[in-house]
C-alpha positions, 0 to 999 in steps of 0.5 A: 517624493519620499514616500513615492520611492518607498511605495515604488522600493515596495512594489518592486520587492514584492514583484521580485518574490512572486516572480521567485516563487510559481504558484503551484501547478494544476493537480490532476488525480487518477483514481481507482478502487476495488469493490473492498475500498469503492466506496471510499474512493468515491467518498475521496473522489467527491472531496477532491472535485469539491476542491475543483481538482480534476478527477479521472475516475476509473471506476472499480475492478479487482485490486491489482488491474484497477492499480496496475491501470493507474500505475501505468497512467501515473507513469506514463506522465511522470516519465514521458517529456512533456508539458508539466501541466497538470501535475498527475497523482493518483488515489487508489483503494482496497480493503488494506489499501496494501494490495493497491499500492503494491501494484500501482508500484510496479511501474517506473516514476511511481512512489505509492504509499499506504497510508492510515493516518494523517502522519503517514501521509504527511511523511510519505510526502515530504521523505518520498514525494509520494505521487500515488495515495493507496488507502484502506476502505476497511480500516479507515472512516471517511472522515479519517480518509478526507484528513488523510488526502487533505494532509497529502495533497497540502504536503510539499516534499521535504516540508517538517512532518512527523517524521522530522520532528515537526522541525526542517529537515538538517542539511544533510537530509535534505540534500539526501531527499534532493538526490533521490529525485534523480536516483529513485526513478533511475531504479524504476527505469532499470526494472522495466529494462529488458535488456538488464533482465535477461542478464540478471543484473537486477532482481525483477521479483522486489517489491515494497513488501518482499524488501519487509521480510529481507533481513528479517529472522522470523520467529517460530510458532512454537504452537504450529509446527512448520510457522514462524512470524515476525511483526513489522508493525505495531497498532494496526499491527502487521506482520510477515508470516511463513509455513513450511510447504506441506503444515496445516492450521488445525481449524482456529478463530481469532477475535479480530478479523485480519487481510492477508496477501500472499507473497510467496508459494500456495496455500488452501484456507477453508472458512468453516464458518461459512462452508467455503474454501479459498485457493491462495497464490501469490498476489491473492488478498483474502479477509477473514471475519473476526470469529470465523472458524478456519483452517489452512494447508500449505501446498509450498513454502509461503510467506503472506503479510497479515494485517489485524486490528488489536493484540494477537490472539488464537483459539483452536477448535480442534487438534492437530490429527483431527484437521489432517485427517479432514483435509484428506478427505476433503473431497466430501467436505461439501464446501464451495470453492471461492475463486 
């Protein structure tokens, strides 16, 4: 009779602890790329149906429409009452997988992240609750990108991670994390409400990469009269970069090739290496090749971020006067324009 009343003790603690704790929710990723990170999102989008995870695969267009359409769906799920079967995230792509969340960011009750490495995903999961993964079809190896959405969708928020030290966040930083549930989509709400635009009681122009340059002294390029920079990031390094409406970039080249998107004003890049000329404004993303000989006049005052591989290098292929003097008569340069 003993052991009948143990085994029954047993059996009713251990239905006690599967009714306190639900199995996961079914997982549902919307996924999009550009022609940078298409490949990459397929290799990702072949991993996750492997997984029998349900996948909406919308294809490839440039990176800001193909982001802002998963933005909005993933919106859509997060902020509209409803059954919370599935859960909905999504996976986007491009060459930086910068330009992607950027856009994808746009929309209420979305909170993309960029992610590199294993760490970044980890920590964007358990600090943020990141429900969109944007990553870079140039700078990471299919074998990198599958570590990278594994360790993402495996994350729970507010789960140790790199960022905690391996280690359970303290009391008072998880409660922090419990509140920002409820206050980082009251932001995204205010954003997209009208009525607080037009009477200008929030800033309608933020995003993830403006903020970087908000309380930030750039730093004078003492080398290009008119520049100046500030890193963010070191190994992939980043930074935030601005020239004075009306400097040029006499005509250079580095040893790493590096992706840039603008964030403010205008500027012209002519790629002599391959008789081709780009008009940049806010939103554009261009990647120039390691060794590709450029030059570059700005039309406004601009800042743009730049991300390279390795340490920082420049090597000019001519003066100053001399790149001047061919931007005004750029007219018989001969070159394409790339829109």
């Amino acid at each position: 009779m003993a052991e009948t009343t143990v085994s029954s003790t047993a059996t009713a603690t251990a239905t006690a602890t599967a009714t306190a704790t639900p199995p996961p929710l079914p997982l549902k990723i919307i996924a999009g790329a550009d022609a940078f990170g298409c490949s990459l999102k397929d290799t990702l989008v072949s991993h996750l149906r492997s997984l029998n995870i349900e996948v909406e695969d919308l294809g490839t267009s440039s990176y800001y429409s193909i982001a802002a359409e998963v933005g909005r769906l993933v919106s859509a799920a997060s902020t509209t009452p409803s059954s919370p079967t599935p859960e909905i995230r999504g996976l986007v792509a491009c060459g930086t997988g910068v330009g992607v969340s950027i856009f994808a960011n746009k929309f209420p009750g979305v909170f993309a992240a960029t992610c590199l490495s294993t760490a970044d995903a980890a920590n964007c999961r358990s600090i943020n609750n990141s429900n969109v993964l944007a990553v870079s079809g140039m700078a990471t190896s299919p074998d990198s990108a599958i570590e990278i959405l594994d360790t993402w969708l495996k994350t729970p928020f507010k789960s140790p991670c790199p960022a905690s030290n391996s280690a359970p966040w303290g009391e008072e930083i998880e409660s922090f994390l419990d509140n920002s549930l409820s206050e980082m989509p009251v932001i995204g709400a205010k954003l997209s409400d009208p009525k607080q635009q037009e009477e200008g009681s929030i800033n309608t122009s933020a995003c993830a990469l403006c903020c970087l340059v908000k309380n930030r002294k750039l730093e004078p390029i003492e080398i290009i009269p008119g520049g100046a920079m500030k890193i963010v990031r070191e190994s992939p390094t980043s930074a935030i970069v601005s020239f004075k409406a009306g400097s040029v970039e006499p005509a250079h080249h580095h040893t790493f090739g590096h992706d840039l998107v603008v964030l403010k004003g205008s500027k012209r890049v002519w790629n002599l290496s391959k008789k081709a000329k780009y008009d940049l404004v806010v939103g554009d993303y261009l990647f120039t090749p390691a060794g590709d000989v450029h030059r570059v006049k700005y039309f406004e005052d601009t800042e743009f971020f730049i991300k390279w591989e390795g340490k920082w290098d420049i090597f000019f292929d001519e003066e100053m006067e001399v790149a001047k003097s061919e931007i005004e008569k750029e007219a018989e340069d001969g070159f394409e324009l790339v829109k």
